[in-house]
N, C-alpha and C positions, 0 to 999 in steps of 0.2 A: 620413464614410462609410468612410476605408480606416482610420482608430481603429475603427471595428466590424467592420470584415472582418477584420482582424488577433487582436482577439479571439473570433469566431468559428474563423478556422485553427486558433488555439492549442488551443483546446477541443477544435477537431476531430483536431488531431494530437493531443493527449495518449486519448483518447478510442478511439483507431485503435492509437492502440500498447499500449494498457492492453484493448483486445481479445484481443490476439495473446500479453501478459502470461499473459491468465485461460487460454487453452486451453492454451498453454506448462503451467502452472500444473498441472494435469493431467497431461498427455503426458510433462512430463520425469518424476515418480516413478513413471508408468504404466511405462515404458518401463525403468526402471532395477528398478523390480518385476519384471518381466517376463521381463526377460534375466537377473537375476543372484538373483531370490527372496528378496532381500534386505534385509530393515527399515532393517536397521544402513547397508548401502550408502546408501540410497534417503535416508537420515538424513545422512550424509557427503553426498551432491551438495544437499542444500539447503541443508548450513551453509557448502560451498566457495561456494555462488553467492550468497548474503547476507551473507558476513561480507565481501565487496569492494565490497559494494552498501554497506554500513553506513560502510567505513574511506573510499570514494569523496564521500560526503554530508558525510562532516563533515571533510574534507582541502581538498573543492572549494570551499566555501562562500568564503573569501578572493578566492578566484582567477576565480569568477564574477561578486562585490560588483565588483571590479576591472575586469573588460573584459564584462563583459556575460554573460547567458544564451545568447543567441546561438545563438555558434557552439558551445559548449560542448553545446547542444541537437541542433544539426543533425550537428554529430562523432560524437557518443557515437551518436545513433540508426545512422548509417547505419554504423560500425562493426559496433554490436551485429549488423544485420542478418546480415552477413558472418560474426560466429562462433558466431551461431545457428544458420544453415542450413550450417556449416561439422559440426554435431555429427551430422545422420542423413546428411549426405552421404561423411564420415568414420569413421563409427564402427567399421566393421566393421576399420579400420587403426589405429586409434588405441587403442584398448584405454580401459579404467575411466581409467588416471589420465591418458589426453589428453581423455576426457570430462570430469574435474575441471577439467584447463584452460579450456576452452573455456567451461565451464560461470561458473569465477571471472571470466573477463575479460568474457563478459557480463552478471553481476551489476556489477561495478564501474562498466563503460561505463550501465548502467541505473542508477547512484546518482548520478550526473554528471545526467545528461539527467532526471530526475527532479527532482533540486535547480534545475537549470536555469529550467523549466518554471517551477516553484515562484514561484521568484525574480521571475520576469517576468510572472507572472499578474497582482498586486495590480496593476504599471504599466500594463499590459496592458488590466486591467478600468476604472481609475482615465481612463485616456483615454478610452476609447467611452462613460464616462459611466453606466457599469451599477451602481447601487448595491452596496455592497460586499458585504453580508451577504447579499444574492440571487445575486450571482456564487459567492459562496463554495460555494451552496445547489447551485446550477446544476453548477458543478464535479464536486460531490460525487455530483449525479443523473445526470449522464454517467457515471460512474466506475461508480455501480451500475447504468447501464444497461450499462456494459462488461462487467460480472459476467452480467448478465442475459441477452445474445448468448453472450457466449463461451467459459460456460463449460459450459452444453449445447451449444451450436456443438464444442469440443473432445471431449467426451463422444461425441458421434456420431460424431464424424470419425474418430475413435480406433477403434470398433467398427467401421463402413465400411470406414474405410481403415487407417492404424498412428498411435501414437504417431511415428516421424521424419517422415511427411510431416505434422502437424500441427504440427511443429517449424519446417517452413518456409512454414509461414502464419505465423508466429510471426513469422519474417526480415520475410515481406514488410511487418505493417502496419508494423516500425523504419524500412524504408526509403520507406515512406507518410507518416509522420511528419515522416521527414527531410526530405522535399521540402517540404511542407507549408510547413512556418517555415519555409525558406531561400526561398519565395517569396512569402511571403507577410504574417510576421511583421516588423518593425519595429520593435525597444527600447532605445536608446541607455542605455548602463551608467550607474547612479548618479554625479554629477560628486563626492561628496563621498569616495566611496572610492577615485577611479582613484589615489594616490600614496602610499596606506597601505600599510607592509611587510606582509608575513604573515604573520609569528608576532604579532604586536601584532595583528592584525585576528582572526586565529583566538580568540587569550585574550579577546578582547573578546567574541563570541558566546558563549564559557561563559562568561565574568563575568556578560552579561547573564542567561543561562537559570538562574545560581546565584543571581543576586541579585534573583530575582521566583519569589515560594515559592509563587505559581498556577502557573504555567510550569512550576517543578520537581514540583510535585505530579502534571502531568500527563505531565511525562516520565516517573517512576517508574511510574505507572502503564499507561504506555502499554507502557514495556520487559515489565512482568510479564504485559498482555493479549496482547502481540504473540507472546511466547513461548510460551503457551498456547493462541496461534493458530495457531501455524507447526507447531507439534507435530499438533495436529489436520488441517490443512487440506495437509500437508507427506509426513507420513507416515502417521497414525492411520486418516484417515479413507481415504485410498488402499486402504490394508491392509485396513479394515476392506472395500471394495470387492472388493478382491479376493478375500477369503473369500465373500461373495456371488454372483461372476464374472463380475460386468460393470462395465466402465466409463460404462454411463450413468451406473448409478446418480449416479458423481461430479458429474457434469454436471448433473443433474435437482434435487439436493440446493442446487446451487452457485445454480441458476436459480433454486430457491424464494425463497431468502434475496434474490437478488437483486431480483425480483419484490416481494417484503416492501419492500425497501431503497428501492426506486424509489415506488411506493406512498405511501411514508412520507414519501420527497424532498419530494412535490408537497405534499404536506398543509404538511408544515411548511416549504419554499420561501413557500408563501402566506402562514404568520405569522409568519416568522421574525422582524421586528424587535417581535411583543408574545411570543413564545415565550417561557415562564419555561426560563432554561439548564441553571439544577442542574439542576431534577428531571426536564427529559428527557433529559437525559448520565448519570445515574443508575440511571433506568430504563432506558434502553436499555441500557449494559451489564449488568443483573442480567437482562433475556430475552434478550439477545443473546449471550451467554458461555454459562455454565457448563451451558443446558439441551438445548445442541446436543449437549456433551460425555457428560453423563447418560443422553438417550436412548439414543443409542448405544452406551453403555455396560452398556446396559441390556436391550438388544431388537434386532435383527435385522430388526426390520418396515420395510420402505421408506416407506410414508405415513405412520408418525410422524415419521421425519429430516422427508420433505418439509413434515409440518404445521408443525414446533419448528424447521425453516432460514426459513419463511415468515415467523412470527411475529417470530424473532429479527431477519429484517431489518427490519421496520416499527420495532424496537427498537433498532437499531444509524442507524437514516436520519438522525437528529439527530445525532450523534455528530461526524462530520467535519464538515458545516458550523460548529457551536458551537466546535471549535477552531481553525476558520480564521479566524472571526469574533474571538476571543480571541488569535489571533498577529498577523493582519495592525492590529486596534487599538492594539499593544502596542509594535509592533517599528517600528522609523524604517527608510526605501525604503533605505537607504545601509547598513544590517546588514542587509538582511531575509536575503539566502543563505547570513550565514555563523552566525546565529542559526538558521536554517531548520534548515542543517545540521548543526550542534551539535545541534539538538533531535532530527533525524530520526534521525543517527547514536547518539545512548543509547538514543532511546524504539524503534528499530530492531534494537537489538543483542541483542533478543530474537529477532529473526526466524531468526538463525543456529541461534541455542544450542538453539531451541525443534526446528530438524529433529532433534538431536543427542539430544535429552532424548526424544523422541518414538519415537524408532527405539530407542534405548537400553534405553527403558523397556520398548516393545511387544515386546521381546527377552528380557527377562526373566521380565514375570510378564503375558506376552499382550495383548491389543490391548485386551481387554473389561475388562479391570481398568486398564490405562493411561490409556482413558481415563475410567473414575471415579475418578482418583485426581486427574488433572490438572482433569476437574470442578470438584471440592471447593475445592484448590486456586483455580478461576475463580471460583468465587461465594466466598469469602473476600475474596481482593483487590477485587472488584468492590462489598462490601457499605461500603467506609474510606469513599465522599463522603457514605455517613450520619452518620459520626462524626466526621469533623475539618472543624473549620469554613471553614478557606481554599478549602473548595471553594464554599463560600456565594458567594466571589469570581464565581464564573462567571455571576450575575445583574448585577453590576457593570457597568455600559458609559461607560463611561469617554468625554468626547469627545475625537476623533481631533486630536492635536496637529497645527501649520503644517505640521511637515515629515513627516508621516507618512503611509502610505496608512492602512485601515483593514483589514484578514482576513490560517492555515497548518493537517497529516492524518494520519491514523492509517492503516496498511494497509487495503483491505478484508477483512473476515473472511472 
């Protein structure tokens, strides 16, 4: 029983703080629009706050394989909480570049406590007994039910009240989280990495992620989606909001998709172990990408985003489970964080570049062309697991070696 209450916490802490993520998510480029009218800024705070998110994931990965998730989890959250709500309680004194601060140290402490998380799920899930590729399922349906709350939840809030007090619901669910595990979670660290140095344990997660050409196919592609996500979901789709004038919209769009996503979870939670893999990771990203960016690019109407965010998530629902199910088969309990991390830090390091590309672009030649350009762009990358065969890999299931658990994510869109 307290093997399934402890996996239960964990869900429910990451679930609680991946709430306060999606409205954050909103509120901070609402807010940085707001005050400063600015694409290009708005573009600078998402890549200061994910490029420490990205260098934190793949630096921690040794150092949590080593002494656990832990406290690594319960630190990073209840810090985060502290220089989230340090940003609308400060701002008016700190000016843009103490908002850059504030903004990088809580992406950083968010790639810590996310990897964390990560790490400890598969042992996590592997005691209470929860078959793995339903865990993975379940994970992934939380997550889009976290989209589904919080990012009309942030959308309202924002209109009712401001982008900075939806900043400190933000704090609070880090500090819900925090508690969470520290009373309730339970994972002694891996025995075969506690006395490994850390340059040698680091080189060995990318040795691993170089030397398995499914894995690096789906880093590559993750970096080029996630970059084309961040751009849209970061600055495009804000901008394109606010030429509209309301931030529901953001929120009502964010709800469809997640709504689709959740939807989709259950369907395919139910077949996940006869699910053929390619062709729903295939399809999913070809309606899940590049026709959110099209419409938009193309129309102004609010019930088309909501119909093409709806659909997109029923198409994106398979997507993270099918690669948690493909990492945790793969990767041995004693790499899994610093593998995790290595994978999440390159397939991540679009998140940054994409605020940077997105604001860059919308600056130039406007929002309505920036996003059919990055479009195009999405459905090109998204069309390659037609044509090279290692993607064929992803119907493979491989069984799960002695020392292995069995399930690892892609952002949500």
């Amino acid at each position: 029983m307290k093997h399934r209450t402890a996996f239960v916490a964990l869900l429910t802490a990451d679930t609680i703080s991946a709430v306060g993520t999606r409205m954050s998510a909103l509120a901070l480029p609402w807010f940085v629009l707001a005050t400063t009218g600015s694409p290009t800024r708005a573009g600078i705070v998402a890549f200061v706050e994910m490029l420490p998110y990205v260098l934190a994931a793949a630096a921690g990965g040794p150092l949590l394989d080593r002494i656990g998730g832990r406290r690594f989890s319960v630190g990073a959250d209840a810090v985060s909480a502290l220089a989230i709500a340090a940003v609308p309680l400060l701002h008016d004194r700190i000016g843009f570049g103490g908002l850059l601060v504030l903004v990088g140290v809580a992406g950083g402490l968010r790639g810590f406590s996310d990897t964390a998380k990560e790490a400890m799920f598969p042992r996590v899930a592997e005691r209470s007994q929860v078959e793995m590729t339903r865990a993975a399922g379940l994970q992934d349906g939380l997550h889009r039910m976290a989209t589904l709350l919080g990012a009309p939840a942030g959308g309202a809030l924002i209109a009712v009240l401001d982008a900075p007090t939806v900043l400190l619901f933000d704090a609070a669910t880090f500090a819900v989280s925090a508690l969470l595990v520290l009373l309730l979670v339970r994972v002694p660290p891996p025995a075969e990495a506690a006395d490994e140095p850390y340059l040698p344990a680091l080189r060995a997660g990318l040795a691993f992620v170089r030397g398995n050409p499914l894995v690096m196919a789906i880093v590559v592609m993750l970096f080029a989606t996630n970059l084309f996500d961040a751009a849209y979901n970061s600055v495009l789709l804000p901008l394109w909001a606010t030429l509209i004038g309301s931030p529901v919209v953001l929120g009502l769009a964010s709800a469809s998709l997640g709504l689709g996503a959740v939807l989709g979870n259950i369907v395919f939670t139910a077949y996940a172990p006869r699910a053929p893999r390619w062709a729903l990771f295939t399809f999913g990203f070809l309606v899940g990408g590049a026709p959110r960016f099209l419409v938009t690019g193309l129309s102004d109407e609010f019930w088309l985003l909501y119909a093409v965010s709806f659909v997109a998530g029923l198409g994106v629902a398979a997507i993270n489970p099918i690669l948690g199910a493909v990492s945790y088969e793969r990767v041995p309990p004693h790499m899994m964080a610093r593998v995790q991390g290595v994978a999440t830090a390159v397939s991540w390091a679009g998140i940054p570049l994409g605020g940077l590309l997105g604001g860059s672009l919308a600056g130039v030649v406007g929002v309505h062309a920036a996003l059919l350009v990055l479009g195009v762009l999405y459905l090109a990358v998204t069309l390659v697991p037609l044509f090279r065969p290692v993607w064929r890999e992803l119907d493979v299931r491989p069984a799960a070696p002695a020392d292995s658990p069995r399930v690892a994510e892609q952002p949500v869109p």
